[in-house]
C-alpha positions in Angstrom: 0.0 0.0 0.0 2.9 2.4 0.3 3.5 2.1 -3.1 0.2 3.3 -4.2 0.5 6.6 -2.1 3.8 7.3 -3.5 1.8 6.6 -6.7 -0.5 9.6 -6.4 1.4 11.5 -4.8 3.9 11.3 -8.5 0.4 11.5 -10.0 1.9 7.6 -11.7 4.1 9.5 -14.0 7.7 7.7 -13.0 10.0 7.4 -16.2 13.9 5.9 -16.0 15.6 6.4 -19.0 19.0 5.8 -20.8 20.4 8.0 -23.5 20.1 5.2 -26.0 16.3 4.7 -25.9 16.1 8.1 -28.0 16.2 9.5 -30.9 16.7 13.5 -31.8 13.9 15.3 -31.3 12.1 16.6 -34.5 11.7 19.7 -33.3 15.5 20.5 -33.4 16.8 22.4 -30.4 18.2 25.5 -32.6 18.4 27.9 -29.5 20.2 25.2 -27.6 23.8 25.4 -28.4 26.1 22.7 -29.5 29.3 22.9 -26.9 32.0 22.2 -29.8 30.9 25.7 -31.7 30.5 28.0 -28.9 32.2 26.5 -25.8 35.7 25.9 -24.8 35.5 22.3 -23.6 38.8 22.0 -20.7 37.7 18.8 -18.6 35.3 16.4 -19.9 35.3 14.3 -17.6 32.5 12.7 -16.6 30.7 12.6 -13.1 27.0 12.6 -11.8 24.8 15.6 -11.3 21.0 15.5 -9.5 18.7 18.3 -9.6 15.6 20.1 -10.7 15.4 19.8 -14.4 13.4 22.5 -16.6 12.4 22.0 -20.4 11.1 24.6 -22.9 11.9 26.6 -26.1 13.1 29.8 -23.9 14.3 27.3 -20.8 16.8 24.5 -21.0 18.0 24.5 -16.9 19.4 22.5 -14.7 19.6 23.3 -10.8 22.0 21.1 -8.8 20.8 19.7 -5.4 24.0 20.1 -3.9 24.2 23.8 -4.7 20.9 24.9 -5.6 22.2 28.4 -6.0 23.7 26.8 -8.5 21.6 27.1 -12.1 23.0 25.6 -15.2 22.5 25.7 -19.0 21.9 22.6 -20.6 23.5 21.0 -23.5 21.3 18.3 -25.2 21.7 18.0 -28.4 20.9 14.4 -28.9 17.5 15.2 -27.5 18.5 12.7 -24.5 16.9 14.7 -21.5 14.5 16.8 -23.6 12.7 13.5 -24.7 12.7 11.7 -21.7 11.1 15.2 -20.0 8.3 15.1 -22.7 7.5 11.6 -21.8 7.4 12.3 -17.8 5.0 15.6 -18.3 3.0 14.0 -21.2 -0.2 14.1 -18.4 -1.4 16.7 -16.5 2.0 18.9 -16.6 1.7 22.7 -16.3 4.0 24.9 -18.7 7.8 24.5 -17.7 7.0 22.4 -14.7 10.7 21.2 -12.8 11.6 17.8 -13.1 13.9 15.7 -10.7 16.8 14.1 -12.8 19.5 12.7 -12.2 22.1 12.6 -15.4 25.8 12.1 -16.0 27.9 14.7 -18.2 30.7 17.6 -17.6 30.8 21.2 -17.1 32.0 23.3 -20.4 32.2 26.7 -18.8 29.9 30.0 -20.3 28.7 30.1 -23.6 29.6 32.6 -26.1 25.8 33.7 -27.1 22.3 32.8 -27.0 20.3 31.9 -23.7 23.0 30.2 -23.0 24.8 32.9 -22.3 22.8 34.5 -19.3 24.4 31.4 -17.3 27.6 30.9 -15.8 28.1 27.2 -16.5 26.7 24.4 -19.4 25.4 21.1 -18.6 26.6 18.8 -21.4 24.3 15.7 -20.5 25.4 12.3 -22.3 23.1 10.2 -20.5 20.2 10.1 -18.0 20.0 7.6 -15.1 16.6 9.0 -14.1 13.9 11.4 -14.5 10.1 11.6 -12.6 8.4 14.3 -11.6 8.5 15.8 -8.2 7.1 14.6 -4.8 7.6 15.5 -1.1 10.8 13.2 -1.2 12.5 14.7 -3.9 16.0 16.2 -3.5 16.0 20.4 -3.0 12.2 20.3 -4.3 11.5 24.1 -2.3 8.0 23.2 -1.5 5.9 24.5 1.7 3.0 22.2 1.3 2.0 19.4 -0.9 -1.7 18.0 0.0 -3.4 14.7 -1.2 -6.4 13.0 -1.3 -8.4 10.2 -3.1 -11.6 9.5 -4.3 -11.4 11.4 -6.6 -7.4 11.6 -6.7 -5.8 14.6 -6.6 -2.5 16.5 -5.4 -1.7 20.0 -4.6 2.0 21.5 -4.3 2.3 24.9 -2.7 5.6 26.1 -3.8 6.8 29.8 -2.5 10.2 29.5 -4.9 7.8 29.5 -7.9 5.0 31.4 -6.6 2.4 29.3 -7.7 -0.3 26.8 -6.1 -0.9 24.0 -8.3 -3.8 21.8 -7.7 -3.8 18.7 -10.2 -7.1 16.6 -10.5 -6.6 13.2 -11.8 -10.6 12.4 -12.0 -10.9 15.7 -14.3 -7.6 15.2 -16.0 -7.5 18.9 -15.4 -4.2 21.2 -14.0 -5.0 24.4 -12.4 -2.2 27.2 -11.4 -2.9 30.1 -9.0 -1.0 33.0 -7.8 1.2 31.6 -4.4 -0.3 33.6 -1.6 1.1 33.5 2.0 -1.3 31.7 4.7 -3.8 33.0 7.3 -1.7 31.0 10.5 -3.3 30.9 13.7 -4.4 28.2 16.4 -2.5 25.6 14.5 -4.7 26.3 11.3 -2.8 27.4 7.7 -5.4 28.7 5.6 -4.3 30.0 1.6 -6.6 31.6 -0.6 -5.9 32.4 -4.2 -7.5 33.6 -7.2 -6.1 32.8 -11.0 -6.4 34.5 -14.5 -9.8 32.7 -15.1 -11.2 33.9 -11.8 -11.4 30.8 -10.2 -11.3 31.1 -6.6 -8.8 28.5 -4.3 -9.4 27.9 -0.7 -7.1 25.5 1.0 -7.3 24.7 4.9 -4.9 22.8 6.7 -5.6 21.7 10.2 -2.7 20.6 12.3 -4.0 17.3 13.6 -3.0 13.6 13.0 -4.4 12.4 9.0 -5.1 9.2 7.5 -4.3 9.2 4.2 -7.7 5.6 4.4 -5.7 3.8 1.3 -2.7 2.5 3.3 -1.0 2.6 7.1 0.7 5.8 6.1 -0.2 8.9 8.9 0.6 12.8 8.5 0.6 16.2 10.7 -1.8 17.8 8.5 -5.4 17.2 7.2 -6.6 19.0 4.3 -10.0 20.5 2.6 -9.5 22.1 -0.5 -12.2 24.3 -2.6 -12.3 24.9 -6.1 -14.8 25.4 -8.0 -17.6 24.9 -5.2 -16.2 21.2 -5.3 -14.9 20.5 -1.9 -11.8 17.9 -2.2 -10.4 16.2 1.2 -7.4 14.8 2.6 -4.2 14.9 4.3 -1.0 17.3 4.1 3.0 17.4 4.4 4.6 20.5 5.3 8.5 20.8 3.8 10.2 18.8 6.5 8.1 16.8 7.9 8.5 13.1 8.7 5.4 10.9 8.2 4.7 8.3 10.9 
């Protein structure tokens, strides 16, 4: 049963990949530089990086775990990462939606133009040893919150370093992305509300008190209640540190 928690809680989208399961993407990559033209290449030795990866035409990042102060360009012009990113946030994704990854390649210093260029250091990637999207036990994910429930599935991640709230319903096969607004605290109660572009309105109250998740013998600090919509959605909460029972 612990599996299937961790299951919703990845929303089932779990992909390992290695560099040889794909092809070149046919969209080319033409703002992505190719390191031989633009970069002078010192050490290219290879060793592992993890982080938060980020794929679109304007964003081609990587931010180490170790250092997450650390933001990279990255170099993939066999379409190894890009591919596999496509395949993990081919359901219920939101635009440039991070990642975790973990990849082997070197460091090849600044580029000499493009977006590239706007970073201090390039990725080259030459193979990925994993890729999933996030969860509460990912690696220098900067979340506050992330809420669950089932019947009907759903998850939400509250994530300050973004500023967004993003509730993803797995019964409506629907994403929705607010504004990240700071809580209402008090008497052990964290209450957000939110409104987006559309005008849809967000409540989300989380009550400090012992939560069953009912689907397995996993416990949490946190129940939640969650209205969008005038659809009330319930279940239970992990606040960025916390240790389930």
């Amino acid at each position: 049963m612990k599996k299937l928690i961790s299951a919703i809680i990845t929303l089932g989208l779990f992909i390992s990949c290695n560099s040889s399961n794909h092809e070149r993407s046919a969209t080319g990559t033409s703002e992505h530089l190719k390191d031989e033209k633009v970069i002078n290449v010192v050490d290219k030795t290879l060793r592992s990086f993890k982080g938060l990866y980020k794929y679109s035409k304007e964003a081609n990042t990587f931010q180490d775990c170790n250092d997450p102060s650390k933001m990279y360009w990255v170099n993939d012009s066999s379409a190894t990462i890009s591919q596999a990113y496509k395949k993990a946030t081919s359901s219920l994704s939101y635009p440039e939606e991070t990642v975790y990854a973990e990849v082997k390649g070197y460091l090849a210093g600044k580029a000499a133009s493009g977006y590239a260029s706007d970073y201090e250091n390039v990725l080259i990637v030459t193979s990925v040893d994993k890729l999933e999207q996030k969860s509460y036990k990912t690696p220098c994910y900067d979340f506050e919150f992330i809420a669950i429930g089932n019947e009907p599935f759903w998850s939400i991640d509250i994530i300050p370093a973004e500023q967004k709230i993003v509730l993803k319903n797995v019964a409506k096969e629907k994403v929705y992305i607010f504004p990240y607004q700071p809580a209402n605290v008090g008497g052990g109660v964290h209450r957000f509300e939110t409104k987006n572009a559309k005008n849809e309105k967000l409540v989300i109250i989380l009550r400090e008190e012992k939560c069953s998740d009912g689907m397995s013998d996993s416990n949490y600090n946190y129940s939640a209640e969650v209205v969008i919509n005038r659809e009330t959605l319930k279940g239970c909460a992990i606040k960025k540190g916390d240790l389930r029972e």
